[in-house]
C-alpha positions as CSV (number, residue, x, y, z in Angstrom):
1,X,-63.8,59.8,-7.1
2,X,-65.9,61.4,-10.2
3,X,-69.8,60.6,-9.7
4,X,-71.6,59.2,-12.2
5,X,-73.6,62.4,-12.6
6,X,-70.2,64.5,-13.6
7,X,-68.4,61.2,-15.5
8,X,-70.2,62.4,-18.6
9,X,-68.7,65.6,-18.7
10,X,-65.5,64.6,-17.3
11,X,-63.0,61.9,-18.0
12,X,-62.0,60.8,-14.5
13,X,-59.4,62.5,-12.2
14,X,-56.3,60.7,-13.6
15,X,-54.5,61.1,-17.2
16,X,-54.6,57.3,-17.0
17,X,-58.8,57.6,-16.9
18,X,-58.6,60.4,-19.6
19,X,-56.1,58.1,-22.2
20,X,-58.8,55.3,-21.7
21,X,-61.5,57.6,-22.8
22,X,-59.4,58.9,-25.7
23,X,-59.0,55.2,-26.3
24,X,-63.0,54.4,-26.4
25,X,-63.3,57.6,-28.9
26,X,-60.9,56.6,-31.1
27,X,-62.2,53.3,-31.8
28,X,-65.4,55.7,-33.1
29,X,-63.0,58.2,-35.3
30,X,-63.6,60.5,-32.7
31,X,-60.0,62.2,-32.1
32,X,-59.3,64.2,-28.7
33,X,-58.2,67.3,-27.2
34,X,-57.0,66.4,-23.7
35,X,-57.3,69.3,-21.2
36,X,-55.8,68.7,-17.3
37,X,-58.5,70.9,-15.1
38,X,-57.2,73.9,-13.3
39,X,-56.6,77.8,-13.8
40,X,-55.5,81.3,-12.1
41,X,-52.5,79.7,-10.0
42,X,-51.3,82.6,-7.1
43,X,-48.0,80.6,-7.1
44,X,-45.8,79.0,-8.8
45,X,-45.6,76.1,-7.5
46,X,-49.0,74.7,-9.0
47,X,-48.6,76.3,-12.3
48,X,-45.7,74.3,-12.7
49,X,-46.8,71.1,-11.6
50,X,-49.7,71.3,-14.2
51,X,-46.9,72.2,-16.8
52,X,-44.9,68.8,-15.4
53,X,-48.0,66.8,-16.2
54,X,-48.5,68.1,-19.4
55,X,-45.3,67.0,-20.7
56,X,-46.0,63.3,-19.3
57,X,-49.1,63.7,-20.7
58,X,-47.4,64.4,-24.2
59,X,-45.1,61.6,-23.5
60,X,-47.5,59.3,-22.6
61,X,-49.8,60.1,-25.8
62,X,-47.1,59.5,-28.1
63,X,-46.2,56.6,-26.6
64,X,-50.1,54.9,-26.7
65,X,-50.1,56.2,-30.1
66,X,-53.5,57.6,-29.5
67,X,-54.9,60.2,-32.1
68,X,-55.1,63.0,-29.6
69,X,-53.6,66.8,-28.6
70,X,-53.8,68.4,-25.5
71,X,-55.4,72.0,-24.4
72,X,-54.0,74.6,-22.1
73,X,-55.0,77.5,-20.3
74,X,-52.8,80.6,-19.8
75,X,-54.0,81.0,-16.3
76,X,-53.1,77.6,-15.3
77,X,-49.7,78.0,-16.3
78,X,-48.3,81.5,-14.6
79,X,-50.5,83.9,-16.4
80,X,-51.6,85.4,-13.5
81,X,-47.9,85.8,-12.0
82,X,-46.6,87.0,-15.1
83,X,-46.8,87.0,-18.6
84,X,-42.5,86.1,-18.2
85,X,-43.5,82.7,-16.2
86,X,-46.7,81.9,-18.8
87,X,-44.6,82.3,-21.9
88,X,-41.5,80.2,-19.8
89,X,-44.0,77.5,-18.9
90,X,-45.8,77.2,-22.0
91,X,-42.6,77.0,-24.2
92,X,-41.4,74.3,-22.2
93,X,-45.0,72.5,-23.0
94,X,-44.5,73.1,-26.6
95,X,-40.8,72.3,-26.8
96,X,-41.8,68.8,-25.0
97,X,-44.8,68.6,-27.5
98,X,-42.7,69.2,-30.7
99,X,-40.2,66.5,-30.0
100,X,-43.1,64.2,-29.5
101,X,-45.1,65.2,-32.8
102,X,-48.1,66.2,-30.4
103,X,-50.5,68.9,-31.0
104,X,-50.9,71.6,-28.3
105,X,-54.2,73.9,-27.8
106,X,-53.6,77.2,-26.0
107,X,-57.1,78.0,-24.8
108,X,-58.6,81.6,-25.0
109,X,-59.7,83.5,-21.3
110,X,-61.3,86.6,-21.1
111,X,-60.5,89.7,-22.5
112,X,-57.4,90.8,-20.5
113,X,-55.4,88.0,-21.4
114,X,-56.4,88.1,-25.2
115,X,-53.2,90.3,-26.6
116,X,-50.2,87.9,-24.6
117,X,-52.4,84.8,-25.3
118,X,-52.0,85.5,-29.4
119,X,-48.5,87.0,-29.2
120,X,-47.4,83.7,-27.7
121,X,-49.4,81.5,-30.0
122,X,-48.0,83.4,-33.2
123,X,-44.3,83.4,-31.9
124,X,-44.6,79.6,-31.2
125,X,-46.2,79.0,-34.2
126,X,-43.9,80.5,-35.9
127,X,-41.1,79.1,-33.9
128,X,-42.5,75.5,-34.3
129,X,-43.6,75.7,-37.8
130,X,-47.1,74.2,-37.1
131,X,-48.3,72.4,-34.3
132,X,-49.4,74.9,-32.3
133,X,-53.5,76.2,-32.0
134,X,-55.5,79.2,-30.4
135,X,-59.1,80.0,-29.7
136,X,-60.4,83.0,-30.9
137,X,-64.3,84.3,-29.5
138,X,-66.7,85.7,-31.9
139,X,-68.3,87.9,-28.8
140,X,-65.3,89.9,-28.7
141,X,-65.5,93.4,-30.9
142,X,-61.5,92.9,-31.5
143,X,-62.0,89.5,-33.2
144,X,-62.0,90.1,-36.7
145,X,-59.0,92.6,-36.6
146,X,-57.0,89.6,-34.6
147,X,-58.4,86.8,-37.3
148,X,-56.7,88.8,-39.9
149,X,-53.5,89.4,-38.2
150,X,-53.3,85.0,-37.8
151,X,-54.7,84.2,-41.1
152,X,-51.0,83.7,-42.5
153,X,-49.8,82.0,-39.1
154,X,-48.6,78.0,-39.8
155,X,-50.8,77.0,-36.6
156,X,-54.6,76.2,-36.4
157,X,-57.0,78.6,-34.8
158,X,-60.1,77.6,-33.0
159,X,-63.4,79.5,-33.5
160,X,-66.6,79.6,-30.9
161,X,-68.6,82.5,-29.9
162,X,-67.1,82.9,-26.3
163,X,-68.6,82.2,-23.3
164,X,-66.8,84.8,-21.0
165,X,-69.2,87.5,-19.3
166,X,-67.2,90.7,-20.8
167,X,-68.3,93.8,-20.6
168,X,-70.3,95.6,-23.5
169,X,-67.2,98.0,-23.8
170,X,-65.3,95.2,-25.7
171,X,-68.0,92.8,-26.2
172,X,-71.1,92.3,-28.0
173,X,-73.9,91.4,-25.8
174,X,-77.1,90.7,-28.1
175,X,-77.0,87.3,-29.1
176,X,-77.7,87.6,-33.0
177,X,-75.1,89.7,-33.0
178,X,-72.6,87.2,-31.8
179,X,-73.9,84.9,-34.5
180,X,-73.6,87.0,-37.0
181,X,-69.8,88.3,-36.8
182,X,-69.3,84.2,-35.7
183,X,-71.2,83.7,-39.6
184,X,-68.4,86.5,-40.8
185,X,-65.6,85.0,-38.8
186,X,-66.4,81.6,-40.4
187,X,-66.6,82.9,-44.2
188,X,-63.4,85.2,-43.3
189,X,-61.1,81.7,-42.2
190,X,-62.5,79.4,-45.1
191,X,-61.5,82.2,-47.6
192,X,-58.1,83.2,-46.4
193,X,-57.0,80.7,-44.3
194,X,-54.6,77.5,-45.7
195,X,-56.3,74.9,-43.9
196,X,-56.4,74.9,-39.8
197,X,-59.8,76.1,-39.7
198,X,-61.6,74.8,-36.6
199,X,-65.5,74.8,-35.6
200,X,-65.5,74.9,-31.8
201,X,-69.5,75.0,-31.9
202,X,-72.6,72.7,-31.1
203,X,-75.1,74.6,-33.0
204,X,-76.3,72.9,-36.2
205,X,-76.8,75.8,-38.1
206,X,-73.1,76.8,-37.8
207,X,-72.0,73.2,-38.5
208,X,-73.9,73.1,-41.8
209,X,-72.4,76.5,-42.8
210,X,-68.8,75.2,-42.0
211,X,-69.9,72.0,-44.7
212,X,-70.9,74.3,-46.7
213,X,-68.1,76.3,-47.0
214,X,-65.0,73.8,-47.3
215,X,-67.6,72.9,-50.2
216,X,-67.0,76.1,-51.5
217,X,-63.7,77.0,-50.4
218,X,-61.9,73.8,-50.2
219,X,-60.5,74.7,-46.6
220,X,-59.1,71.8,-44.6
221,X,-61.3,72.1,-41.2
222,X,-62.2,69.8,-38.5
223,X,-65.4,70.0,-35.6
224,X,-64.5,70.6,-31.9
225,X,-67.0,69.3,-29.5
226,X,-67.3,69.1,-25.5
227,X,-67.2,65.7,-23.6
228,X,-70.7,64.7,-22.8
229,X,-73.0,67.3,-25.3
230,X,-74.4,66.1,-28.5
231,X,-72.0,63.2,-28.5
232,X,-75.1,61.3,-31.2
233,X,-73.7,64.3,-33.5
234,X,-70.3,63.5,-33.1
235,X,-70.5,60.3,-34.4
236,X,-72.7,61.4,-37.0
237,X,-70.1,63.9,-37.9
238,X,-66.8,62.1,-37.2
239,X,-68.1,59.4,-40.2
240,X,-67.6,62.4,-42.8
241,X,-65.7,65.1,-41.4
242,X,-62.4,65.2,-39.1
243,X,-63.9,64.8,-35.2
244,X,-62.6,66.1,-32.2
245,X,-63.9,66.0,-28.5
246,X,-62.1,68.0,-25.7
247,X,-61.6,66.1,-23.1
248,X,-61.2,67.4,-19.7
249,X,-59.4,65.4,-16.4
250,X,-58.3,66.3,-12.9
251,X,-58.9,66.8,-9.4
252,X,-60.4,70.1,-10.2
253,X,-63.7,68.8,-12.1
254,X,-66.1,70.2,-9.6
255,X,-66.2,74.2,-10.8
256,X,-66.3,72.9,-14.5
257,X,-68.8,70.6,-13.9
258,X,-71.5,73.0,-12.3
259,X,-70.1,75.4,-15.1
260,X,-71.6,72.8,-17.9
261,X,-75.2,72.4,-15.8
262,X,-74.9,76.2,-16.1
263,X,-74.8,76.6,-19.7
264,X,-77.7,74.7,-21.3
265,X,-81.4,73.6,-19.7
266,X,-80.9,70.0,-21.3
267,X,-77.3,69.3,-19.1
268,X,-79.6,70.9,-15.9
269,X,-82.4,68.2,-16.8
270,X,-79.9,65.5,-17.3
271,X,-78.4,65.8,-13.8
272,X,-82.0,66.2,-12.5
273,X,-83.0,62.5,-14.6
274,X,-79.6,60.7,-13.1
275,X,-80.2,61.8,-9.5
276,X,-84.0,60.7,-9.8
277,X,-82.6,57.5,-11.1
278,X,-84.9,57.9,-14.2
């Protein structure tokens, strides 16, 4: 059982938990991006039970009728056995996802994966006409070349600033750096793309420059936010703009729990005010 402390971050360890929460945001226009918790599988058996679940998780969406997609992570499906078994397992996801008019996420990893992660995306996209997405990370010094490549793909494409530890080969380290090619990234998508723009961001200075530039541009867009950070913003948001929260379920919550105390001072002092009891 999920402890209180981690419930904020986490939607329970069962899809039924996760569907209840998609549920709760719903009722606040808040639409979700499910995610089942696990990654870099050394067999296939795993890797294909996550797949499994994804599909009754697709079924089981369209059948709530809940306003929600779902995320996946190369690694979690056979990436790391093959990029044969990932595209296999994936296309079965989407295939399943298709027939059930559900959206379906394929989640960025670090740098290695980044050329079979877009291939796939842009031959399912393709395939599929639509309903397909991928994350692209502003840290990355390959970004912009690969944002121009997609900019004519029928999918959606997901932008943040990466959080992956890459080395300064491929990456760029300084952190005004990062925000300003994420700035260029931004401007790039709301010019060229034809709608499926997508902020994956907390920062309010990058939200406002997202407003402002469907004001400009006219581009259909829509705010990605994690489960249990700014959540006040994302109602604030969700009554003017499209609203979505990624979600995350599973067995497998601890790692991504300590991973959210990790990234910001105000998750490490909320942990530190619920085990106080204050």
């Amino acid at each position: 059982m999920i402890p209180p402390i981690a419930s904020r971050f986490v939607a329970g360890e069962t899809p039924a938990t996760a569907l209840e929460h998609v549920r709760s945001l719903n009722e606040r226009d808040i639409k979700a991006i499910v995610n089942l918790l696990g990654e870099h599988y050394d067999s296939r058996s795993p890797a294909e039970a996550d797949a499994a679940e994804y599909r009754t998780l697709v079924r089981d969406i369209a059948n709530s009728r809940l306003d929600a997609c779902i995320s996946v992570k190369p690694s979690q499906i056979g990436l790391d056995l093959g990029d044969d078994v990932f595209r296999e397992l994936l296309e079965e996801i989407v295939d399943e996802a298709a027939e059930h008019d559900v959206f379906v996420w394929i989640d960025m990893e670090d740098h290695t994966t980044t050329d079979v992660t877009l291939d796939a995306y842009e031959s399912l996209a393709r395939e599929y006409d639509g309903g397909v997405g991928v994350c692209v990370q502003a840290n990355l010094k390959r970004t912009k070349a690969d944002v121009e490549r997609l900019a004519d793909v029928p999918g959606k494409v997901r932008f943040v600033k990466g959080a992956y530890d890459e080395p300064a080969e491929v990456a760029y380290k300084d952190k005004a750096e990062v925000n300003r090619v994420y700035r260029e990234l931004l401007e790039y998508a709301f010019e060229h793309f034809d709608g499926g723009v997508a902020i994956g961001s907390h920062d309010p200075e990058f939200i406002e420059y997202a407003i402002e530039l469907h004001e400009e541009y006219g581009t259909d867009f829509e705010f990605q936010m994690l489960m249990g950070v700014r959540e006040d913003a994302q109602d604030e948001l969700a009554a003017e703009c499209e609203m979505w929260q990624y979600v995350p379920y599973g067995g497998r919550w601890k790692s991504y729990f300590y991973r959210r105390m990790m990234e910001r001072k105000e998750n490490v002092l909320f942990a530190a005010r619920a085990i106080l009891g204050r």
